[in-house]
C-alpha angles and dihedrals in degrees: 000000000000104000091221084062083047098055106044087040082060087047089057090044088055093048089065099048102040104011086234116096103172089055109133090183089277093103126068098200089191085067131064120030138282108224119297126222093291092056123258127294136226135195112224101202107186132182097229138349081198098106130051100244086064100048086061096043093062092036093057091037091054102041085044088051101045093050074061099058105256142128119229129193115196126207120184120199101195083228093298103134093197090047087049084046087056093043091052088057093051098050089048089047082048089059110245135176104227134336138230109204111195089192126217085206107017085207091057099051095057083089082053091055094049090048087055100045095043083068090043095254113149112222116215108197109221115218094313123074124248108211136212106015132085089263109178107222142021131203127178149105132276097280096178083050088054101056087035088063089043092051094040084054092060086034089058097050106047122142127267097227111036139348135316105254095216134185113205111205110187135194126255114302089224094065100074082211077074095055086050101040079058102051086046098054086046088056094065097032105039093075084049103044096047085048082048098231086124124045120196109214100188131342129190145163111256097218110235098000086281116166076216092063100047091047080064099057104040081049087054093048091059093045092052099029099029119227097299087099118137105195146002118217108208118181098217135001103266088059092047085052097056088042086054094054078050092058097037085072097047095060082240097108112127089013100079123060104236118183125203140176129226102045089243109186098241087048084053091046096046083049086051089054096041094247092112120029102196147011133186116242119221109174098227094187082064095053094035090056101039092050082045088053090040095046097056082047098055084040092052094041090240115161115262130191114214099186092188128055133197128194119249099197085256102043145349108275117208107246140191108202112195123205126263137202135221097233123205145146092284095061106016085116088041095055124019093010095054090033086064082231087123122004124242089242097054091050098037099033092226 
């Protein structure tokens, strides 16, 4: 028998025994509640409410939760682990049902995973993979297939005389999404960079995801390479905002392909001016509701089937990848615009 069918036909199996499919042995169901009159209740602990992905994320999981019937408490870390550590603590001490960490360092919050467990709270990991600890579930995106668009995009576009001069900017080492978006991206360039129809110029890691970080090293790449750069791979929005600003005060905006990733207004907006050629669409509503629906069923210990796993380093997590989309100027109505993820007005301005 395939051992993908096997597995998720021992997931059903398990459904029926404990009412918990995605149990790796962490969660005690006898323990822990299942939602009392007022309806269950999930922490939301989440690594930063300082960019606007995250802002929505919490908004659309919220408003998804609460048509369920739950209630949801939301702690934010400002990327600080021992302060998410802090915040798990407090949602567990608060009595929660299950909880969804969005981590700051996926490595860090394995001790967030065995606090919660040792109170017989399942942890759904939402989009960003907690490592090293028996986490129940795992929701996300294809994050290889992510890098793997960004790079194609560059890959699509090269020179006919020479190589393409390129700038890869990637996320923060401690997200392991970083670590994927990369080896996704090297699975598209290395066969062109060994060939030598792509040059990278610099490369560097932008700390914590920040615009501030990425203007550095795209500052530092002109100042080592010299203008004559083609393209800037930058691993999200806000980092090929702060390369933009880079490239503003070198007179080069508008004449460099730069990729991102999360269809930010502002990143649609910059694609709508030329300053950014492409983003990577990842429907958010789509995540946001399904990790609402996910989270009451974990509370409410209701089976669940994870057709996909990932290894976390100490297990196979069960894990639900969602699809994503290459977004330019072409099908920017077609895609975020007609999705209602971002209006017409606010991109357009009219």
């Amino acid at each position: 028998m395939n051992v993908r069918i096997a597995l998720v036909l021992l997931s059903c199996l398990l459904s029926i025994a404990t009412g918990l499919v995605i149990s790796r042995g962490g969660v005690d169901v006898s323990k822990g509640t299942t939602g009392g009159s007022d309806g269950p209740v999930i922490g939301l602990s989440m690594d930063t409410l300082k960019e606007e992905r995250w802002i929505g994320d919490r908004d659309l999981f919220v408003a998804q939760a609460k048509k369920l019937g739950a209630t949801v408490l939301v702690e934010s870390a400002n990327s600080d682990d021992t302060r998410q550590l802090r915040d798990v603590e407090s949602l567990i001490t608060r009595g929660v049902d299950a909880l969804v960490i969005i981590p700051h360092n996926g490595a860090a919050m394995a001790r967030a995973v065995e606090m919660a467990h040792a109170e017989g709270i399942p942890v759904l990991s939402y989009d960003r993979l907690i490592t090293g600890a028996d986490t129940d579930l795992y929701i996300t995106f294809d994050n290889i297939k992510v890098g793997e668009l960004q790079a194609q995009f560059i890959a699509d576009r090269l020179p006919a005389q020479g190589p393409l001069r390129l700038i890869r900017i990637y996320g923060a080492k401690t997200d392991n999404n970083a670590v994927l978006f990369k080896q996704g991206q090297d699975n598209i360039l290395n066969p062109l960079i060994a060939s030598g129809r792509i040059e990278v110029v610099f490369e560097d890691w932008a700390e914590d995801w920040k615009p501030e970080n990425a203007k550095k090293i795209t500052n530092a790449a002109i100042t080592k390479a010299g203008q004559g750069i083609d393209a800037i791979l930058a691993s999200n929005d806000g980092t090929a905002g702060g390369a933009i600003q880079a490239l503003i005060e070198e007179g080069l905006v508008g004449k460099v392909i730069v990729t991102g990733q999360d269809a930010d207004l502002a990143a649609c907006q910059r694609i709508v001016t030329g300053s950014q050629t492409m983003t990577v669409y990842k429907p958010l509503t789509v995540l946001a509701n399904q990790a609402a629906d996910l989270a009451v069923r974990l509370a409410t210990r209701r089976p669940i089937i994870a057709k996909n796993e990932t290894d976390n380093g100490k297990t196979s997590v069960p894990s639900i990848f969602l699809p994503i989309i290459a977004v330019t100027q072409e099908n920017l109505k077609e895609t975020v615009i007609k999705d209602g993820f971002r209006s017409e007005k606010d991109v357009y301005g009219k």
